[in-house]
TIPAFI-694050 format. One record per residue (C-alpha): chain; residue in three letters; x, y, z; residue number from 1. Coordinates in pm, whole numbers. Layout:
// TIPAFI-694050
  chain  resn      px      py      pz  resi
      A   ALA       X       Y       Z   NUM
...
// end
This chain:
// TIPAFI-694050
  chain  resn      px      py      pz  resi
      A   UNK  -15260   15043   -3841     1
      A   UNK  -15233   14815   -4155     2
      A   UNK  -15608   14726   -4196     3
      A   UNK  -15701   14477   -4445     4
      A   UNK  -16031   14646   -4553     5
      A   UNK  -15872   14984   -4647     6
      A   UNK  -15515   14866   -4763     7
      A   UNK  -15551   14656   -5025     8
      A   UNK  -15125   14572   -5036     9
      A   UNK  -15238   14375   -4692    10
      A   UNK  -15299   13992   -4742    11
      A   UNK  -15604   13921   -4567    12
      A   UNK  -15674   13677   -4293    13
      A   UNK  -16009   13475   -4332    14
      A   UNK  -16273   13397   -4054    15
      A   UNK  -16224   12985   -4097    16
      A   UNK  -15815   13043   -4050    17
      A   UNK  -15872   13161   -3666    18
      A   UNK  -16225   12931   -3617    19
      A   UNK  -16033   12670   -3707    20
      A   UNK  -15811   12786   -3398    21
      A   UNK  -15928   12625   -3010    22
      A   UNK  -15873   12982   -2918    23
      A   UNK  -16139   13103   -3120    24
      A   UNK  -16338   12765   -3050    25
      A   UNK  -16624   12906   -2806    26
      A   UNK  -16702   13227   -2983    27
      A   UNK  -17008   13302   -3229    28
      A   UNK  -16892   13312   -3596    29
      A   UNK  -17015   13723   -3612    30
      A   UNK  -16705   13761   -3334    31
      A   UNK  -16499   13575   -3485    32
      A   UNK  -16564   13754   -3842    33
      A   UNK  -16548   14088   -3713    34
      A   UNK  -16201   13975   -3526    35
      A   UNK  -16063   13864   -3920    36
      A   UNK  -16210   14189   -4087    37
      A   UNK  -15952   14371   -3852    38
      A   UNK  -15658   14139   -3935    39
      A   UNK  -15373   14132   -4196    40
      A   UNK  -15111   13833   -4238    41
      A   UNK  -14774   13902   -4238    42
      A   UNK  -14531   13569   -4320    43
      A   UNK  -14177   13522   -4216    44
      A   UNK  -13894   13251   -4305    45
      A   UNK  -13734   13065   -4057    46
      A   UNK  -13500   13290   -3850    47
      A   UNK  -13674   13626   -3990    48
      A   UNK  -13674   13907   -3735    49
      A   UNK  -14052   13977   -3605    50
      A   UNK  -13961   14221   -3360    51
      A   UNK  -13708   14423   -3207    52
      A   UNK  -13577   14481   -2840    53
      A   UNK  -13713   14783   -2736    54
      A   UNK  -13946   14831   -3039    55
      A   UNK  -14315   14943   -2956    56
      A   UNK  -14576   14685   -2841    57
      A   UNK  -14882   14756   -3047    58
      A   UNK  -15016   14464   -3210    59
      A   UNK  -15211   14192   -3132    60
      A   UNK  -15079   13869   -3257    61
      A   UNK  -15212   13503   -3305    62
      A   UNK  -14958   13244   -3489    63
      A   UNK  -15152   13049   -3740    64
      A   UNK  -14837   12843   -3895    65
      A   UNK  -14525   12804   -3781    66
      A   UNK  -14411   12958   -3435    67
      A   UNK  -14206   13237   -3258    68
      A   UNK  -13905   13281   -2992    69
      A   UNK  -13776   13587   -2813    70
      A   UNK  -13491   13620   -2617    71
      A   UNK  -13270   13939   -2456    72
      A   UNK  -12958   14098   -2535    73
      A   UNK  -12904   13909   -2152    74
      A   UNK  -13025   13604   -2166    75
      A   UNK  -12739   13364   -2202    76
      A   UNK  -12848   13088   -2479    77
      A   UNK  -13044   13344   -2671    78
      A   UNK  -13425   13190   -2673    79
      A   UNK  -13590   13309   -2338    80
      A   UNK  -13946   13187   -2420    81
      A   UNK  -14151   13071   -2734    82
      A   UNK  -14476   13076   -2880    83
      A   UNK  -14678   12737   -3161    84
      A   UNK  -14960   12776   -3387    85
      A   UNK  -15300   12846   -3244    86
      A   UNK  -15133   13103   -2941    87
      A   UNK  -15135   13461   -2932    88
      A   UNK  -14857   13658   -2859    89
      A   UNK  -14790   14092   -2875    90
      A   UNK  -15005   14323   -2681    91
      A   UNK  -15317   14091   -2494    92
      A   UNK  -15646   14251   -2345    93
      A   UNK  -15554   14468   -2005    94
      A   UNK  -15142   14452   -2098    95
      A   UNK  -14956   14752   -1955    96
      A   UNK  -14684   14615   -2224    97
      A   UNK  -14540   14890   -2392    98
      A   UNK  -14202   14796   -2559    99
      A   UNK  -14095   14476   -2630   100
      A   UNK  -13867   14365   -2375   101
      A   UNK  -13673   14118   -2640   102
      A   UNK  -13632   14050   -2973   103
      A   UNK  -13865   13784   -3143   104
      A   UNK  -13782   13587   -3425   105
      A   UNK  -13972   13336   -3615   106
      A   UNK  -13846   12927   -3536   107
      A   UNK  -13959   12827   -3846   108
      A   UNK  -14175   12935   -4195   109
      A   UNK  -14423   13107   -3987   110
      A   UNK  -14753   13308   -4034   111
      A   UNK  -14873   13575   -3826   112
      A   UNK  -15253   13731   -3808   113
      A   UNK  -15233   14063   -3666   114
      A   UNK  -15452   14307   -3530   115
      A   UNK  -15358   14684   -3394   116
      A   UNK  -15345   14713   -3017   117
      A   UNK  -15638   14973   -3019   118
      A   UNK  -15911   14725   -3106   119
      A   UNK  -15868   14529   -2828   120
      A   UNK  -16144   14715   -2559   121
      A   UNK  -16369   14653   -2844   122
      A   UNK  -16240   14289   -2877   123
      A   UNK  -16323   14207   -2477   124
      A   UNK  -16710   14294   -2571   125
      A   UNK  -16720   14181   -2896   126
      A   UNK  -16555   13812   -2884   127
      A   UNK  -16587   13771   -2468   128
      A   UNK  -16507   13376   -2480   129
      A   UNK  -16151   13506   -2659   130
      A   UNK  -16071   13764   -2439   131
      A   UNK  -16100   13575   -2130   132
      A   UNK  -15882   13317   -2246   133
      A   UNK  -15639   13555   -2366   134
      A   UNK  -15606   13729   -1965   135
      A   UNK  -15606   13365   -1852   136
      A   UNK  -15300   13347   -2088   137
      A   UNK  -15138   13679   -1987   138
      A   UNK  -15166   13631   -1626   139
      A   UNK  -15009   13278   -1690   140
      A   UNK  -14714   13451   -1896   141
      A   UNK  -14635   13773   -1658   142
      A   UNK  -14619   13487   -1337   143
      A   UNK  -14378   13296   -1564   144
      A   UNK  -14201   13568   -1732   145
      A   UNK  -14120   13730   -1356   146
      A   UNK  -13989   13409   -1268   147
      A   UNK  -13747   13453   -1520   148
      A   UNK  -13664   13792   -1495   149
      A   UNK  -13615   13738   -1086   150
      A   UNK  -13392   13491   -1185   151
      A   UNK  -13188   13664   -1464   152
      A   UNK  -13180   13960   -1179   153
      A   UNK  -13000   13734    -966   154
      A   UNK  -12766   13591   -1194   155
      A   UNK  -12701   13907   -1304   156
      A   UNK  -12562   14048    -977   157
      A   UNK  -12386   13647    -871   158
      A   UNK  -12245   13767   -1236   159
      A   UNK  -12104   14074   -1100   160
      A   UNK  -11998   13943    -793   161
      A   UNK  -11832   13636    -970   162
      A   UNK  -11665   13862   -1182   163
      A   UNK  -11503   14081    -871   164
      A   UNK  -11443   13744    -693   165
      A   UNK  -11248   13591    -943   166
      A   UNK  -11030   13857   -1009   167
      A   UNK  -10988   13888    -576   168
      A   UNK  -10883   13491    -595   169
      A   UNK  -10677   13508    -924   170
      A   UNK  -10433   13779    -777   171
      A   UNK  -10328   13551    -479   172
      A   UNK  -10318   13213    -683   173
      A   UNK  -10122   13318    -927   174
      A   UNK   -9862   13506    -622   175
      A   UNK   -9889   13093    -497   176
      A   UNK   -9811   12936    -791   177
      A   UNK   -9484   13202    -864   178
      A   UNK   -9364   13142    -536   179
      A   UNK   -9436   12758    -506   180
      A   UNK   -9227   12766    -871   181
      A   UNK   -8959   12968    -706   182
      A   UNK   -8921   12732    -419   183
      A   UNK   -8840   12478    -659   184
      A   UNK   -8581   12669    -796   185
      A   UNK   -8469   12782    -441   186
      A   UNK   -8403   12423    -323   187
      A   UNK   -8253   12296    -568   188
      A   UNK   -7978   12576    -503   189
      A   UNK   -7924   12552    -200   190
      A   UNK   -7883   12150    -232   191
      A   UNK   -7601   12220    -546   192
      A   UNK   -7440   12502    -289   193
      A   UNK   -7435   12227      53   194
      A   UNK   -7268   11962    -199   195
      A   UNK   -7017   12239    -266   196
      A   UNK   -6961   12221      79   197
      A   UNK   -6901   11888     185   198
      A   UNK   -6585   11791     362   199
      A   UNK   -6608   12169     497   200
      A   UNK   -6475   12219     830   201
      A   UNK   -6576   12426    1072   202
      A   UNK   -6481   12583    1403   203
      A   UNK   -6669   12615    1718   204
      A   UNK   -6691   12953    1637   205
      A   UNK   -6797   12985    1278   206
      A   UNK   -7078   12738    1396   207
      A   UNK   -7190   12980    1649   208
      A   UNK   -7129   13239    1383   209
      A   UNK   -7373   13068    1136   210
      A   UNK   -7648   12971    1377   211
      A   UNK   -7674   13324    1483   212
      A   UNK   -7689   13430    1099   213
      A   UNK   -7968   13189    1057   214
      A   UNK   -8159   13346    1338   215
      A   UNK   -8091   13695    1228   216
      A   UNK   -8298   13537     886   217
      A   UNK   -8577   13398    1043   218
      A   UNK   -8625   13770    1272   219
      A   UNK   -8565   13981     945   220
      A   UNK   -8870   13736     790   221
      A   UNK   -9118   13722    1098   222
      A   UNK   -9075   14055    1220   223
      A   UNK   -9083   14245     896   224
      A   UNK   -9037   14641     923   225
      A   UNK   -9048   14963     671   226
      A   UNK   -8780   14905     419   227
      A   UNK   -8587   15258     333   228
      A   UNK   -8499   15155     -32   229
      A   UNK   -8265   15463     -46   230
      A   UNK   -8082   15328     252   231
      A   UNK   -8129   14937     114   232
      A   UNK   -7922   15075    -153   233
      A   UNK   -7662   15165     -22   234
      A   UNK   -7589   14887     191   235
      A   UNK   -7610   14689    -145   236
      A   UNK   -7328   14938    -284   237
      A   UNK   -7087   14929      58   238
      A   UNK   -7176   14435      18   239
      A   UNK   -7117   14473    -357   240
      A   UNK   -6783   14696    -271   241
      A   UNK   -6652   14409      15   242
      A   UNK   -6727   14091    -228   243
      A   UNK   -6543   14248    -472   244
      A   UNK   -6235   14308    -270   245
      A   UNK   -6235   13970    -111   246
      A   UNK   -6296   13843    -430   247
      A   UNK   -6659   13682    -416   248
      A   UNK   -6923   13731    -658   249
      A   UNK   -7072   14022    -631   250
      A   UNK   -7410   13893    -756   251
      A   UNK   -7498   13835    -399   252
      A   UNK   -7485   14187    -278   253
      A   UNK   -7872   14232    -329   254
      A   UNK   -7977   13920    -147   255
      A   UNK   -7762   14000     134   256
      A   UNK   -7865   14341     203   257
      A   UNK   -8241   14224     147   258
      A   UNK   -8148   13940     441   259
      A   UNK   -8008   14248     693   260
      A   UNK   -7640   14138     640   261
      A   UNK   -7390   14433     657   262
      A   UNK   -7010   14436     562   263
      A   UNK   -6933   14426     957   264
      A   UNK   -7099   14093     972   265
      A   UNK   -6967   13945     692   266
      A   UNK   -6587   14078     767   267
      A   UNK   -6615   13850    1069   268
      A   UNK   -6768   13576     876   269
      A   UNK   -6416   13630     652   270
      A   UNK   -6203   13551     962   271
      A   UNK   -6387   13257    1055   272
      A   UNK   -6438   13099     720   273
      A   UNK   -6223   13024     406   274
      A   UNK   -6284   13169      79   275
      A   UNK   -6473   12868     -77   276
      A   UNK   -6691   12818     259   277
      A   UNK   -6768   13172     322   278
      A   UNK   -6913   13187     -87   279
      A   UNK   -7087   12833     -27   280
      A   UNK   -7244   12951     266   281
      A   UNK   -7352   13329     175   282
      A   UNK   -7494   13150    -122   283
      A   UNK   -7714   12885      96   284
      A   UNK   -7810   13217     365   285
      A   UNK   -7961   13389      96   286
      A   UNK   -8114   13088     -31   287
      A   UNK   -8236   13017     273   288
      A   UNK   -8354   13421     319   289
      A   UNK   -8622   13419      -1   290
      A   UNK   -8709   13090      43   291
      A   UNK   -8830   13200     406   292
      A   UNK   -8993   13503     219   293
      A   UNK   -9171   13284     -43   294
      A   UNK   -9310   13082     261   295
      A   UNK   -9472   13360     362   296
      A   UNK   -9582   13496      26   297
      A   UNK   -9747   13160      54   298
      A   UNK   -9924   13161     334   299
      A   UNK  -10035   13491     332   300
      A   UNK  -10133   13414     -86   301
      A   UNK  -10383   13114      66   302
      A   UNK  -10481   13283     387   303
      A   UNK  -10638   13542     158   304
      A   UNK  -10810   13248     -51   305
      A   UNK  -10927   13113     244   306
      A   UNK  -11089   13454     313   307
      A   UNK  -11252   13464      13   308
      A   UNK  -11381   13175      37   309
      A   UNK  -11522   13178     356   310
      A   UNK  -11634   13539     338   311
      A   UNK  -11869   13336      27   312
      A   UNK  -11984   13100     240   313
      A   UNK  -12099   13357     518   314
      A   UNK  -12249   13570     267   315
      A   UNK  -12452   13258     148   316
      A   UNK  -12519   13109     476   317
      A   UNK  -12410   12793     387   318
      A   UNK  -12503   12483     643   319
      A   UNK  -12743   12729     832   320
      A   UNK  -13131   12698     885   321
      A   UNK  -13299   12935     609   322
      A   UNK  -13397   13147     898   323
      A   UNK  -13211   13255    1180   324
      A   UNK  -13045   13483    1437   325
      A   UNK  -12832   13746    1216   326
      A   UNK  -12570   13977    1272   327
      A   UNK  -12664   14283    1055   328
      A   UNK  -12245   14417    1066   329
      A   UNK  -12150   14100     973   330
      A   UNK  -12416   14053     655   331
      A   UNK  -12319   14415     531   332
      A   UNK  -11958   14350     597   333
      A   UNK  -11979   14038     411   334
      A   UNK  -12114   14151     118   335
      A   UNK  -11864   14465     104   336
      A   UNK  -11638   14204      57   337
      A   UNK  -11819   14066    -274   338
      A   UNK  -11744   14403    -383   339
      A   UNK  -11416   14436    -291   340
      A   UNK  -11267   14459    -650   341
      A   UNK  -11539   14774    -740   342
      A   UNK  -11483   14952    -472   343
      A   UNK  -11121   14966    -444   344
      A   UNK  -11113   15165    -746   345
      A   UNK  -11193   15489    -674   346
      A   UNK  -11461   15442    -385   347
      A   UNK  -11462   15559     -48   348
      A   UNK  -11668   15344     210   349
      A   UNK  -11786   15471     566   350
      A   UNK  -11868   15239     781   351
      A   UNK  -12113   15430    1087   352
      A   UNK  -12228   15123    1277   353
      A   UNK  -12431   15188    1581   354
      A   UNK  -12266   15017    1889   355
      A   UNK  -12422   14721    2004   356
      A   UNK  -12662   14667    1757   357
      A   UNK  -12938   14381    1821   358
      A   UNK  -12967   14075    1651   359
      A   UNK  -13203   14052    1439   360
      A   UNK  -13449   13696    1325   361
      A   UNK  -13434   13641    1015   362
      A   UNK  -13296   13469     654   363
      A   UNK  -12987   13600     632   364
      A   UNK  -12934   13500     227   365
      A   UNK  -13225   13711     187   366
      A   UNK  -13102   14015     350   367
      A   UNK  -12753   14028     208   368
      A   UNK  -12967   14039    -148   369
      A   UNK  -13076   14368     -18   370
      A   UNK  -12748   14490      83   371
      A   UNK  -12579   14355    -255   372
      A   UNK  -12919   14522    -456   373
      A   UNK  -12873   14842    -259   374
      A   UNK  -12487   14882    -267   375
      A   UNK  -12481   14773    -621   376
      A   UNK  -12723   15020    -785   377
      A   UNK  -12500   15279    -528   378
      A   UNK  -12181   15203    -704   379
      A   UNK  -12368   15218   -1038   380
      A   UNK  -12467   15532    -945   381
      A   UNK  -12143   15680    -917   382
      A   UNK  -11924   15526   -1170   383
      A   UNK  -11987   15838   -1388   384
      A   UNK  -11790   16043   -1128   385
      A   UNK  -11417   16140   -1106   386
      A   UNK  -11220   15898    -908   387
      A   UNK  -11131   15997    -516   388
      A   UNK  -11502   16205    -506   389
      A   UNK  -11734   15866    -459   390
      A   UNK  -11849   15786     -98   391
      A   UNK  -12035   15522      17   392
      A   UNK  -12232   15512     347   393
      A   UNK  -12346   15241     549   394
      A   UNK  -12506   15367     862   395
      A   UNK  -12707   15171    1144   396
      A   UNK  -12917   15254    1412   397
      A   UNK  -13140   15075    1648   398
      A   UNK  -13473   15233    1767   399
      A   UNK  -13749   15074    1941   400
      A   UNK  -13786   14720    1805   401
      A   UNK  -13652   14796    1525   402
      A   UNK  -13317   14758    1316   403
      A   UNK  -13240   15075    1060   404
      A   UNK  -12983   15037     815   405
      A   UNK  -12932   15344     576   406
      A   UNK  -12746   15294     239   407
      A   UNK  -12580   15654     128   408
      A   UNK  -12398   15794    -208   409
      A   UNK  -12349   16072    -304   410
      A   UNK  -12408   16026    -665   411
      A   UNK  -12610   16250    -927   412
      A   UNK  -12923   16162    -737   413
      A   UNK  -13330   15985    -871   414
      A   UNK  -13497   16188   -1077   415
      A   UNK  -13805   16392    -875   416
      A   UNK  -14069   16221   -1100   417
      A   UNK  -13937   15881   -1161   418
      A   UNK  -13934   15831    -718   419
      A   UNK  -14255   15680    -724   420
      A   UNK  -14190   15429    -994   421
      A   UNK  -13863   15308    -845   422
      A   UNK  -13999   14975    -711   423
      A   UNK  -14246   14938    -958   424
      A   UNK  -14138   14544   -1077   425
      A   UNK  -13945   14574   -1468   426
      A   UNK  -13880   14950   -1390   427
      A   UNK  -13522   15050   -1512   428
      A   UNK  -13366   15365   -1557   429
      A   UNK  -13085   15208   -1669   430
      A   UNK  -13033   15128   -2088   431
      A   UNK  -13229   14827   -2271   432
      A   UNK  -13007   14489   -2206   433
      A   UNK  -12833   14597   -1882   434
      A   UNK  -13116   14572   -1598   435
      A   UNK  -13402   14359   -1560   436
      A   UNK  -13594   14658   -1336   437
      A   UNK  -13631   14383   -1072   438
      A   UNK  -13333   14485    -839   439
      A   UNK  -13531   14705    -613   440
      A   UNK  -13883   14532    -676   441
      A   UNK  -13674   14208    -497   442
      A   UNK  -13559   14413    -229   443
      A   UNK  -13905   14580    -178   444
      A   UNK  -14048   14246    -132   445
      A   UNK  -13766   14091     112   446
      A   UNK  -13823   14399     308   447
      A   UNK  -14208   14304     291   448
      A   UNK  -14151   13952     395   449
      A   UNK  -13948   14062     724   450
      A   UNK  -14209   14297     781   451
      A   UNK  -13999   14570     738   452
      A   UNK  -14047   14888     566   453
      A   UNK  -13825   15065     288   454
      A   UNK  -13818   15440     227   455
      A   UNK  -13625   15636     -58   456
      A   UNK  -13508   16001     -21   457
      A   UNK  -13303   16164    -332   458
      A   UNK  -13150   16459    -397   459
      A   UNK  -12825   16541    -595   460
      A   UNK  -12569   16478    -449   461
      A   UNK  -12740   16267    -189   462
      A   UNK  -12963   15938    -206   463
      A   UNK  -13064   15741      82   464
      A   UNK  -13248   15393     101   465
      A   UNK  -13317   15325     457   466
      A   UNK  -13433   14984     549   467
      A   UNK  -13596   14921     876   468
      A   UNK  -13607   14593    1024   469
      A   UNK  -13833   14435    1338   470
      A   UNK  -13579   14300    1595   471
      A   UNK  -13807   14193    1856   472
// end
């Protein structure tokens, strides 16, 4: 404690500094002396560090010039809150605030009065107009501040699932925009190769010939099978071998053993084609062969974004009423999805749906933030082990009016004496700047509001939040 009174290095802070104060406004001049004789002034220029992230709370703190921000490590434009002249700030009558949960810096020349923490049962007797304007102001702040944090808790998991998302819809864009490039390309061959052509006369037969190589193409693309690149080889070799000795470019050989041509086919072609045509031609088949492929590429490239995209919007439950009949599968499947780039990297998810499970009434947004809550903090939970040994279980039940869902991993496990305090609101096990500690405290609450109940058991190697939901 840095008390002006037995430090004399301290610079003091004088009764008519805080009575000059509205905070101090309603108390008798002994309270308000008594509250100066315990307070030093500390002064900081603008941008000075006040306090630290993770520092301990254990001052009280009233601004008399100047004023104060704070901000996290996570909060995305730096200033979370501030504080003017004439408010307190620091540790306030009945706070449970240990650490500070940001850093503080001063917004200008600023000067602080401060008192240590231990004074301040003493204070609530001693200056009794203060102190019940400083809970008014604390209960004001920790409603406001858990605004915030519920809302940096969301954005922090939407950042997590944005980040998985966008890497899910970059893949097949970018696998559109190659092909769509390569069509270009395509075409434009394949028009050079039918000019080549022109005046080009053809038999019955070769026609016959050429229609049935066309639909040999369009089977090969819409009926793909397993490719045997050992044997796709060779068949390359034997092409490459023929063109060569009927004296076409041999560049073709891969295209036309990726199309399903063999030399047998293309020896007839030779009989019912001249030289020129039969190049011309191969040249527009295989043209013809990866532009069908790329087609497909394509579609299959913005089927996948239309996935996505509506897996979002069912995850969201866009255009429905806030509350309504939902399919419990669907919501978990749904947000599985989200996490569809985490999990594919080393995870192994069991599905152990109960048949026919009920319907359930209820806001569906809501519940997949206790899926993505509970599955999240799973994963989390795991990432420290080796890949291939992570499991993650989703099993359902249904039991007498209710809906159960369990969420399973198999990770290192809750602490025995930390159980208790897991849904405890601002509660984190997890290191300063990367959880709010409002994760499970939302989920506890949606679970509330459903009147449901949630239930933790934890072991290593085994932790289980089951979630049981009314269905009737």
């Amino acid at each position: 404690m840095l008390d002006s009174r037995i430090n004399p290095e301290c610079k003091p802070v004088t009764a008519d500094e805080l009575a000059a104060l509205p905070l101090f406004a309603d108390d008798c001049r002994d309270a308000v002396e008594w509250v100066a004789s315990l307070m030093h002034a500390r002064e900081y220029e603008a941008s000075e560090i006040t306090a630290e992230e993770g520092a301990p709370a254990v001052e009280f703190i009233v601004i008399l010039k100047g004023g104060l921000h704070y901000g996290t490590a996570q909060d995305a434009f730096g200033v979370s809150f501030g504080h003017s002249a004439g408010e307190a700030t620091g540790v306030l009558p009945f706070s449970r605030v240990k650490v500070y949960r940001g850093r503080g810096w001063a917004a200008s020349p600023t000067r602080l009065a401060i008192m240590d923490a231990v004074h301040l049962r003493e204070l609530v007797y001693r200056a009794p107009n203060l102190a019940q304007k400083l809970v008014g102001m604390m209960t004001d702040r920790t409603r406001e501040s858990t605004k915030v944090d519920e809302r940096r808790s969301k954005m922090l998991a939407l950042g997590k699932l944005s980040a998985g998302l966008a890497h899910e819809l970059n893949n097949p864009a970018s696998a559109a925009v190659r092909s769509s490039t390569r069509l270009g390309e395509l075409l434009m061959v394949r028009r050079r190769e039918a000019v080549a052509l022109h005046g080009e006369v053809l038999t019955k037969e070769a026609q016959n010939f050429i229609e049935g190589l066309n639909r040999q193409l369009s089977d090969c693309v819409n009926t793909p099978g397993e490719v045997d690149q050992l044997e796709l080889a060779d068949r390359e070799s034997e092409i490459a071998d023929w063109l060569e000795t009927a004296s076409l470019s041999t560049e073709l050989a891969g295209g036309l053993a990726e199309a399903g041509f063999t030399v047998e086919r293309l020896t007839m072609g030779a009989k019912l084609l001249s030289r020129n045509g039969l190049e011309h031609g191969l040249r527009i088949l295989v043209a013809d062969h990866q532009t069908l492929c790329l087609t497909r590429e394509v579609e299959e490239a913005t089927r996948r974004i239309s996935d996505l995209i509506q897996a979002v919007k069912s995850y969201s439950y866009m255009d429905q009423v806030p509350s309504t009949e939902v399919d419990v599968h669907a919501g978990i499947d749904v947000t599985l999805r989200m996490f569809g780039h985490q999990l594919k990297h080393g995870f192994h998810v069991v599905r152990d749906y109960a048949e026919n499970l009920p319907k359930i009434r209820a806001n569906g947004s809501e519940l997949n933030q206790i899926w993505t809550n509970l599955i999240d903090n799973a994963i989390d939970s795991m990432c420290g082990m080796p890949d291939g040994t992570r499991q993650l279980t989703i099993r359902t039940m249904a039991t007498p009016g209710n809906v159960l869902v369990e969420i399973v991993d198999n990770g290192p496990g809750i602490p025995k004496d930390i159980q208790g305090r897991i849904f405890d609101p601002f509660f984190t096990t997890k290191p300063i700047g990367e959880g709010t500690g409002l994760g499970l405290d939302i989920v506890y609450r949606i679970v509330r509001n459903h009147k449901g109940t949630i239930r933790l058991e934890s072991a290593p190697g085994r932790t289980v939040f089951q979630v049981s939901l009314p269905s009737e």
